[in-house]
N, C-alpha and C positions, 0 to 999 in steps of 0.2 A: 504494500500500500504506500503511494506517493505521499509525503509529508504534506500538511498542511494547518496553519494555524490559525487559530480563533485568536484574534486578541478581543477581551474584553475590558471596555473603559471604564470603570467602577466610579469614577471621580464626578462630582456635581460641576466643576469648572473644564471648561473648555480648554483642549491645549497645556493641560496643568502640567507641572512637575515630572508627575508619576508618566502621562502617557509623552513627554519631552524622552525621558531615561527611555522608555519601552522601545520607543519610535530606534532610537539610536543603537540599541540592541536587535532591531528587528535587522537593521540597514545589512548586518552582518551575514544574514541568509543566504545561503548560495538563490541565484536569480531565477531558480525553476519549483522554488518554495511558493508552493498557494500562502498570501496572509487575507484575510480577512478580518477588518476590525470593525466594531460595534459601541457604540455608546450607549450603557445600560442608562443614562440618564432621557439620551432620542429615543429608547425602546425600553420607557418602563415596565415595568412587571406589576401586576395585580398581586396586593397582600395574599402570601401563600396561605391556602386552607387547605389545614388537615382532614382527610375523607377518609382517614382507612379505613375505619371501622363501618360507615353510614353511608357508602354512597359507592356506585362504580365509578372508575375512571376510565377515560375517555382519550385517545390523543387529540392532545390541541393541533388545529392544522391552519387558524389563523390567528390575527394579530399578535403583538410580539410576542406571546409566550410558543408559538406554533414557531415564531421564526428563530428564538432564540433554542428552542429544541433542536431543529432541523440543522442551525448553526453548528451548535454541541455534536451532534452526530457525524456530524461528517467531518467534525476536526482531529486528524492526530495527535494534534497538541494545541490545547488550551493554556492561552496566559490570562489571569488575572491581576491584570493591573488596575490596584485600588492604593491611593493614597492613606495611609495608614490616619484612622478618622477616630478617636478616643481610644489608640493602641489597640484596634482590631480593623478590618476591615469595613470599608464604607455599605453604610445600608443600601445603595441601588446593588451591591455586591451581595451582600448576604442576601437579600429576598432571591437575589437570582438563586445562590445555594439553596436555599428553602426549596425553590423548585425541585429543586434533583430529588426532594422526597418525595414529590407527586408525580415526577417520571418512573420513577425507582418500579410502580405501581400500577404504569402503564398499559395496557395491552397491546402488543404488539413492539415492545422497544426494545426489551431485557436489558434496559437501563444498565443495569452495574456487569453482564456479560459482554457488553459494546462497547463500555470504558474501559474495562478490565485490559491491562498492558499499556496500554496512550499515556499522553505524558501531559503531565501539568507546571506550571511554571507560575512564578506570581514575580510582580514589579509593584514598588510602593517607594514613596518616598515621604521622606518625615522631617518634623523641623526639630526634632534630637540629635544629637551628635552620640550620644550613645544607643546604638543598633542594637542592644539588648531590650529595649521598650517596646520592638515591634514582635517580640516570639512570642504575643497571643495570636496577631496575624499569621507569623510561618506557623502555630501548630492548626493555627484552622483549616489551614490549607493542607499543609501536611496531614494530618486526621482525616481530612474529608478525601484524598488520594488516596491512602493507606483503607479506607473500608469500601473504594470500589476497587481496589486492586492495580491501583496507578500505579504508573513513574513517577517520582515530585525530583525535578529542579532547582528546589531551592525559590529563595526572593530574590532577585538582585533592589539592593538598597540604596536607596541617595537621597542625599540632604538637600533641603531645600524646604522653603517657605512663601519667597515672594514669588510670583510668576517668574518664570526663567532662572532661579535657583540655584536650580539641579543642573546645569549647564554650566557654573562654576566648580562643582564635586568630581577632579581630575581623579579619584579612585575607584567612583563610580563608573564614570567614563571609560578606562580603562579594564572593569570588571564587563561593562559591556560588550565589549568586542568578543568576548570570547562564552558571553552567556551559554548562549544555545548549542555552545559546538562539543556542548560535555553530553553522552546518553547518560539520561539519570537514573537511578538504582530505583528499585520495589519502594513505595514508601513501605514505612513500618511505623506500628503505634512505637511509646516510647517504653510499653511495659515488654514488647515484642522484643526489642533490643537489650531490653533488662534480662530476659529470660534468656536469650540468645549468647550473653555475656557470662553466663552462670557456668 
C-alpha cells in the first residue's frame, strides 16, 4: 500500500505554530507521498454521542463526520497536529478522537482491524520551554495508537507563542527534517513496557 497522509489541523487559529512546524516536516516527503490536510476547525465534528448500548450505528456517509471517516480510512499515516491547549490536546482534536468510538462500532468498517499496523504521528507546539508539560498530549496519543494497534511517531515539539514562533525554534526545525523518515515501533501502553522490562 502506497503511503499516504492525513494531516489533521486540530488548532482554532489559522496558519498557527503547530501547522507552521507540521507544514515544514511535511516538505520532507519524498514527492510521490499522497498528503492531505484538513482543518478540524472548517470540518467541525458534532459532540460525540455514546450509543452503544441504545441504539444501532450506522456509517456516516455525509457531512464532515462521513468525510472525516473516509479521510481516516484511506490514510497510512495520520498526523495530528494540535497545539498543545491546557497541556493536552485541542478540543476540535479530541471530539474528533471521541469519534473513533463511534467508528470502533460501525458496520461495515472494522475500525480498529483497518488501523491496526498504520502509523500515527502528532505535531504541537507550546509556549513552554520545558517539553515535559506536553506528555499528557504524547500519552493521549500514544494510548489511543497502542489500543488500535498502531505505529506512534512520536510528537515532534516546538516552541512558540506568537504567530510565527515556531519558525525561530532552530531545534525544532532541525528535528523536522528528518520526522517522518524514522518507521515507528508498535505503540505500547506504558504498563506493556513495564511488564516487558520484568
Amino acid at each position: 500500500m502506497s503511503r499516504s497522509f492525513l494531516f489533521l489541523l486540530g488548532s482554532s487559529r489559522p496558519t498557527g505554530n503547530t501547522e507552521l512546524l507540521a507544514r515544514r516536516a511535511a516538505e520532507q516527503l519524498p514527492t510521490d507521498v499522497e498528503q492531505r490536510w484538513l482543518s478540524l476547525a472548517e470540518h467541525p465534528l458534532p459532540d460525540f454521542e455514546d450509543l452503544r448500548h441504545d441504539a444501532d450505528h450506522v456509517r456516516p456517509t455525509e457531512g464532515n463526520v462521513g468525510l472525516l471517516l473516509d479521510a481516516t480510512l484511506a490514510a497510512t499515516d495520520i498526523v495530528i497536529a494540535s497545539p498543545l491547549y491546557w497541556y493536552s490536546v485541542s478540543a476540535h482534536t479530541k471530539r474528533y478522537l471521541d469519534h473513533w468510538s463511534g467508528w470502533l462500532r460501525t458496520p461495515g468498517v472494522d475500525f480498529k482491524a483497518t488501523m491496526a499496523g498504520r502509523r500515527l504521528w502528532g505535531v504541537t507546539a507550546l509556549a513552554h520551554e520545558e517539553e515535559e508539560v506536553a506528555e499528557p498530549l504524547i500519552g493521549t496519543l500514544n494510548h489511543s495508537a497502542a489500543y488500535l494497534g498502531m505505529r506512534f511517531g512520536g510528537v515532534l515539539l516546538g516552541n512558540g507563542s506568537k504567530p510565527g514562533d515556531v519558525l525561530k525554534d532552530e531545534a525544532a526545525l532541525v528535528r523536522a527534517k528528518t520526522f517522518f523518515a524514522q518507521e515507528p515501533p508498535l505503540a505500547r501502553f506504558p504498563y506493556e513496557n513495564a511488564n516487558a522490562n520484568r
